[in-house]
C-alpha positions in Angstrom: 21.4 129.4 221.0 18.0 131.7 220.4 19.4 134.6 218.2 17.3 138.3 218.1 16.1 138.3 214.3 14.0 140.1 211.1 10.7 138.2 210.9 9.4 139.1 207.5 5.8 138.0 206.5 4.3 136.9 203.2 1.0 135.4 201.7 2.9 132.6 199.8 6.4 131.5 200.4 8.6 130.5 196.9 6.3 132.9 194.7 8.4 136.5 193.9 6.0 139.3 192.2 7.3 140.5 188.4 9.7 143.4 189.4 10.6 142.3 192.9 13.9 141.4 194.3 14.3 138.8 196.5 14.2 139.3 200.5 17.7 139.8 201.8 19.3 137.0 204.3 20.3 139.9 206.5 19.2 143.4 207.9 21.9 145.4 209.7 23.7 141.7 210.2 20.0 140.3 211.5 19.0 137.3 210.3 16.3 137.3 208.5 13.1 134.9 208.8 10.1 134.6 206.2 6.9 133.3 207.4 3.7 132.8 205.9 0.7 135.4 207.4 -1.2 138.2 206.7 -2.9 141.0 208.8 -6.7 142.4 209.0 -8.4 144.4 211.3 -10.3 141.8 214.3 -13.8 144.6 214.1 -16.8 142.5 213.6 -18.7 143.0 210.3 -22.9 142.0 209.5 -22.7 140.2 206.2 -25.6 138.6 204.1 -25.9 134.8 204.5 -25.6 135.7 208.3 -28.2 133.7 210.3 -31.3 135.9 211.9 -34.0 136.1 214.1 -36.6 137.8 215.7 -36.9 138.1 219.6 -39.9 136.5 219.5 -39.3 133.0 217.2 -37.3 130.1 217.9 -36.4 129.6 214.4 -34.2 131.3 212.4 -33.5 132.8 208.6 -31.0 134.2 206.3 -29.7 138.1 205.7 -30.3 138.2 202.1 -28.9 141.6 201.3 -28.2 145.6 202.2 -29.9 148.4 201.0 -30.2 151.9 201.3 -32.9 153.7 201.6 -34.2 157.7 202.9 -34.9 158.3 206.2 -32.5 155.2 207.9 -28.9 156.5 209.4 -27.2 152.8 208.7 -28.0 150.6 206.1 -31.1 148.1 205.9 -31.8 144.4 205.1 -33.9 142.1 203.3 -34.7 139.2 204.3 -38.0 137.0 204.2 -40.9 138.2 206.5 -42.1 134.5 207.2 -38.8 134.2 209.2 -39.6 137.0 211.8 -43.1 137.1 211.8 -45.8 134.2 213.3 -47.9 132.4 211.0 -51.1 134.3 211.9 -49.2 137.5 211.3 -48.6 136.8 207.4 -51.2 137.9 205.4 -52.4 141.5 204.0 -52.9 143.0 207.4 -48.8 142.4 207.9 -47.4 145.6 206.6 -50.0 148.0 208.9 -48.8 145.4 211.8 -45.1 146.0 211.5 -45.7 149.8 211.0 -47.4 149.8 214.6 -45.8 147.5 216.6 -42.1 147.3 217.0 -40.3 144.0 216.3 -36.2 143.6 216.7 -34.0 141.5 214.7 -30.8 139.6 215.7 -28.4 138.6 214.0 -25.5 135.7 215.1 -22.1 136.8 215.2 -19.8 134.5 216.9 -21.9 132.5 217.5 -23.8 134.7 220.1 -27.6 136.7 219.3 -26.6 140.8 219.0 -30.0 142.8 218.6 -28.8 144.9 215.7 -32.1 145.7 214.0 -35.9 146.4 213.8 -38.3 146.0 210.8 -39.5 148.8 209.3 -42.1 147.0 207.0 -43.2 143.9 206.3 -45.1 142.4 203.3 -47.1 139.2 202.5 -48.9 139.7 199.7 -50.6 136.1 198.0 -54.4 136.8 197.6 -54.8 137.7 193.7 -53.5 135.2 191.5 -53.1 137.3 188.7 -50.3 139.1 190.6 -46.5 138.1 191.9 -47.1 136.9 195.7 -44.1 138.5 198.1 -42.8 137.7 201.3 -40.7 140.0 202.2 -39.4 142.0 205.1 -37.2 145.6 205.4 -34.8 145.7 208.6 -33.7 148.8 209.4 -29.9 148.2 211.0 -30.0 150.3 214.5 -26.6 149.1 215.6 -23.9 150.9 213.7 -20.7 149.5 215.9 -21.2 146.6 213.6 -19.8 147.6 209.9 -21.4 145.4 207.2 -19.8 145.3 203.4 -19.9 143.3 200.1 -18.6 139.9 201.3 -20.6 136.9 202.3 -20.6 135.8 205.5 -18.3 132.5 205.9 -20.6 130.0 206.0 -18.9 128.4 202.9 -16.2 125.9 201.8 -13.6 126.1 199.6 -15.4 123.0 197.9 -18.4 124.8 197.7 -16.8 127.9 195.9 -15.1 125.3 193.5 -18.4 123.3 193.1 -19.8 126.7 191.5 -17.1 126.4 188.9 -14.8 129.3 190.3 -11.3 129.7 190.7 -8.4 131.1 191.7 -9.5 133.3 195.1 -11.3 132.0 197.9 -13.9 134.3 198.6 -17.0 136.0 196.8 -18.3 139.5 197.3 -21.5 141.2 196.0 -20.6 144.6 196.0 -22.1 146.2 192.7 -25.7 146.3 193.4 -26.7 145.1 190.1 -29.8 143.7 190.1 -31.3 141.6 186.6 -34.4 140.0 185.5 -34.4 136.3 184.4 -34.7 136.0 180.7 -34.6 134.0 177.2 -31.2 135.0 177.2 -29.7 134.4 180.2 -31.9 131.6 181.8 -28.7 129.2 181.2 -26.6 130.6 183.7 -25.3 129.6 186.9 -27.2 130.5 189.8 -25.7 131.2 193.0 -26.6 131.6 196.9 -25.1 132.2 200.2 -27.7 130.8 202.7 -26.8 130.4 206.8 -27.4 127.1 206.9 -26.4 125.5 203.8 -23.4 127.6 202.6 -22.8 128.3 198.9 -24.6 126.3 196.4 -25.6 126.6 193.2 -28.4 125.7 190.5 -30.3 126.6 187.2 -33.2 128.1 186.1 -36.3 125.4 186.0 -39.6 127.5 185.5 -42.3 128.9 186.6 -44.1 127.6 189.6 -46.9 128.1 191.9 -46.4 126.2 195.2 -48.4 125.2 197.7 -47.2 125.4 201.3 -48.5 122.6 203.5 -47.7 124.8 206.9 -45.2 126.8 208.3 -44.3 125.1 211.1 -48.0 125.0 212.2 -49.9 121.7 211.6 -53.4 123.4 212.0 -52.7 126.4 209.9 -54.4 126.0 206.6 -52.2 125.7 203.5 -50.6 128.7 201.4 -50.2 129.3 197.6 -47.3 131.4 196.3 -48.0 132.9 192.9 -45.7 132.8 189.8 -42.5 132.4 191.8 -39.7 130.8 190.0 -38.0 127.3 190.6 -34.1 126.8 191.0 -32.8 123.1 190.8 -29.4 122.2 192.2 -27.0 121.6 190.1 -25.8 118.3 191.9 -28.6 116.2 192.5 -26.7 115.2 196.0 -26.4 119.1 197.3 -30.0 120.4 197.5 -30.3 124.4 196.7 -32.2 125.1 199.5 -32.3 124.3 203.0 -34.3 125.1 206.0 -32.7 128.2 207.9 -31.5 129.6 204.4 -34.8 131.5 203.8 -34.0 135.1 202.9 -31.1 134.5 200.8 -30.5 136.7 198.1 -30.1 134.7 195.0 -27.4 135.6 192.3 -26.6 135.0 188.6 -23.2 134.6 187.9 -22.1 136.4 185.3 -18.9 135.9 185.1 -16.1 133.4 187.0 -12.8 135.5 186.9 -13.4 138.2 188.2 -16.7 137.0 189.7 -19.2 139.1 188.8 -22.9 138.3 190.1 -26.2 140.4 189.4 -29.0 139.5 192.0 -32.1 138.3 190.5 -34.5 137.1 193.4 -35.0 136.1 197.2 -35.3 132.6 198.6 -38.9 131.9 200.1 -39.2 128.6 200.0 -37.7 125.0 199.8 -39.3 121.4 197.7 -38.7 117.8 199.4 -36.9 117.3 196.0 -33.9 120.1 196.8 -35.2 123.0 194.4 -35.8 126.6 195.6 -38.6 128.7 195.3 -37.3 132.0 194.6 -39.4 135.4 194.1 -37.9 138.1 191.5 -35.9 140.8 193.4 -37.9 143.3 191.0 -40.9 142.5 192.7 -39.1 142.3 196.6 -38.1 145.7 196.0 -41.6 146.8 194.3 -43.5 145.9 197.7 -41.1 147.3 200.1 -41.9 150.7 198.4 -38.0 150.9 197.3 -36.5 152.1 193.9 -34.8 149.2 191.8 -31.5 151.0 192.2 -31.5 150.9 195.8 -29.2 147.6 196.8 -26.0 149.0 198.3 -23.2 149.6 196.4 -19.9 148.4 198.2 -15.9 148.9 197.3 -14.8 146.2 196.8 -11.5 146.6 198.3 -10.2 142.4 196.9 -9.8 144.4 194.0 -6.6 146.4 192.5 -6.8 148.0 189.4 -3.3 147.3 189.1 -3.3 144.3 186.6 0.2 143.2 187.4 -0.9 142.8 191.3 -4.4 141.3 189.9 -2.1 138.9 187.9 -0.1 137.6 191.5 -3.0 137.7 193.3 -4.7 135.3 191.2 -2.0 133.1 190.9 -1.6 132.8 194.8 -4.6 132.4 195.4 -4.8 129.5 192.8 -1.5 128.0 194.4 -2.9 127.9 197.7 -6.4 126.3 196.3 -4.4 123.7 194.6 -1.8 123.0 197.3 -4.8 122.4 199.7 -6.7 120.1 197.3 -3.8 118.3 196.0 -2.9 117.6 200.1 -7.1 116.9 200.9 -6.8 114.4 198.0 -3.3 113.0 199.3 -4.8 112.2 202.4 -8.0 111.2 201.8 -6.4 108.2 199.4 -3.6 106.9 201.0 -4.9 104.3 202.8 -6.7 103.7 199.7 -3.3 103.5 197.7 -1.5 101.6 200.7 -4.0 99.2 200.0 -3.6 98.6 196.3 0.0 98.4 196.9 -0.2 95.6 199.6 -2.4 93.5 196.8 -0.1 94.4 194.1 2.9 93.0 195.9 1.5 90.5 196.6 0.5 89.7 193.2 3.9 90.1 192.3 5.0 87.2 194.8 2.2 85.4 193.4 3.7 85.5 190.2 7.5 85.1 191.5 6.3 81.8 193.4 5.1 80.3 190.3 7.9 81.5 188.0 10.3 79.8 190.6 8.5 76.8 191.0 8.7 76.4 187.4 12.5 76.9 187.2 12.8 74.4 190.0 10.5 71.7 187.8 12.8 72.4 184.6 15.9 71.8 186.4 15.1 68.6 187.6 13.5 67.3 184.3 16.5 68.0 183.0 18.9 65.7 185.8 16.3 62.6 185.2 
């Protein structure tokens, strides 16, 4: 018989916080009934990594960022301007063009194309060697019933978070607005991105480069050079950094892997049949769109309690649940795998028996003759 009861909801069951009691079996002789869940508000939220477009191209990009900047009510974007503009558009006429004329940006949420901004100006500079070349475009958000904050948008696996060497949560935010220029000293990190198409990956610092472009989806356009960019190379030489769709990606150092703690460095221009990235310093991003180096948004980042007992738990759930789930992915990717090994083992083993009983039975009738 169904009885009324006290449903009680936690993230992990079997775990009790320092300090905490115990739920009770009974409120006001109700049984009580612990479940697993949580609770979050159901408002959509822009986030970068979220794939883009223009009203006017057929193939998409990445949000690599928020900023904020005078005279715009919401926030703005960065992204790449090669993603919303045509090919005969890029070049140094580009940012008087997206002054004049107005072009709107949409972004995918849910799967379905919300108009949520319009460019406010667009660079591609790459005529004078001597000088950085920048593709770059500012996106001025014009929707504000979408919120938009310091997490990535969930185009990653838990794999992919682990691949990049961090544990214990399952999410990654950029929320300081730390930005930091590739050095002697720090070339040997882990670099990070969050691109639409191919998630989370990560990579390291190869060098300078200046790439040629063979087209942009344009056979008959003539071929463009990109000045003293910078390479990245995947770290797994099966996962390419980079791939189509994931241009405009803001790419991160990581810093640090608990807490997570990431300083942008660049944007994501272009991709190599090889994997690599060709990234252009964020210094320089900012520098063309005629915005101060301080001007990345800042976000709370509200995963994070300055309580170190509750960072402590949450930590340790977090790593529970990551290892609970890769311990069961592992479990059931292999048992066929081990239900195999043991049907040859046993029958080793009967093998073996046979021919230890077949020599019993020889001995014993050696010794009647």
């Amino acid at each position: 018989m169904q009885r009324p009861c006290v449903v009680l909801y936690c993230r992990v069951k079997g775990i009790i916080p320092r300090g905490e009691d115990m739920f009770p079996q009974e409120i006001e002789n109700h049984p009580v009934d612990v479940r697993e869940g949580s609770c979050s508000f159901a408002a959509n939220t822009i986030r970068a990594g979220d794939k883009i477009k223009s009203e006017n191209r057929t193939w998409t990009g990445t949000l690599g960022g928020f900023v904020n900047c005078a005279g715009s009510k919401n926030n703005a974007f960065i992204t790449c301007a090669h993603v919303l503009y045509q090919r005969k558009d890029l070049g140094e006429n580009l940012e008087k063009l997206s002054r004049k004329t107005e072009q709107n940006v949409s972004v995918s949420i849910n799967d379905k194309w919300h108009t949520t901004g319009r460019v406010r100006r667009a660079v591609f500079n790459n005529t004078k060697e001597e000088e950085v070349s920048v593709d770059a475009a500012l996106v001025d958000l014009t929707d504000c019933s979408f919120g938009n904050d310091g997490q990535f948008s969930e185009t990653y696996s838990r794999k992919q978070l682990q691949g990049t060497g961090i544990y214990g949560q399952r999410t990654i935010s950029f929320s300081s607005g730390k930005i930091e220029t590739i050095n002697s000293n720090n070339k040997k990190n882990v670099f990070l991105k969050v691109g639409a198409e191919s998630g989370l990956t990560a990579g390291q610092f190869c060098g300078p480069i200046h790439p040629k472009l063979d087209n942009l989806n344009d056979e008959y356009s003539p071929s463009i050079y990109l000045y003293h960019q910078i390479e990245i190379v995947p770290l797994s030489k099966e996962t390419p950094f980079l791939k189509s769709g994931d241009s405009g990606s803001f790419i991160f150092m990581l810093k640090n892997t608990n807490p997570v703690e990431l300083t942008c460095v660049g944007i994501a221009v272009a991709s190599t049949s090889h994997g690599s990235c060709i990234m252009t310093p964020i210094s320089r991003v900012l520098e063309a769109l005629k915005l101060p180096e301080n001007s990345l948004s800042v976000f709370e980042n509200s995963s994070v309690n300055t309580n170190p007992e509750y960072v402590t738990n949450e930590a340790l759930v977090n790593l529970l649940k990551i290892q609970t789930d890769t311990l069961k992915d592992f479990l059931q990717e292999n048992t066929e795998n081990i239900k195999t090994e043991i049907t040859e083992l046993s029958k080793r083993i009967k093998t073996v028996e046979d021919k230890i009983s077949n020599n019993l039975e020889e001995r014993r009738q050696d010794q009647r003759k």
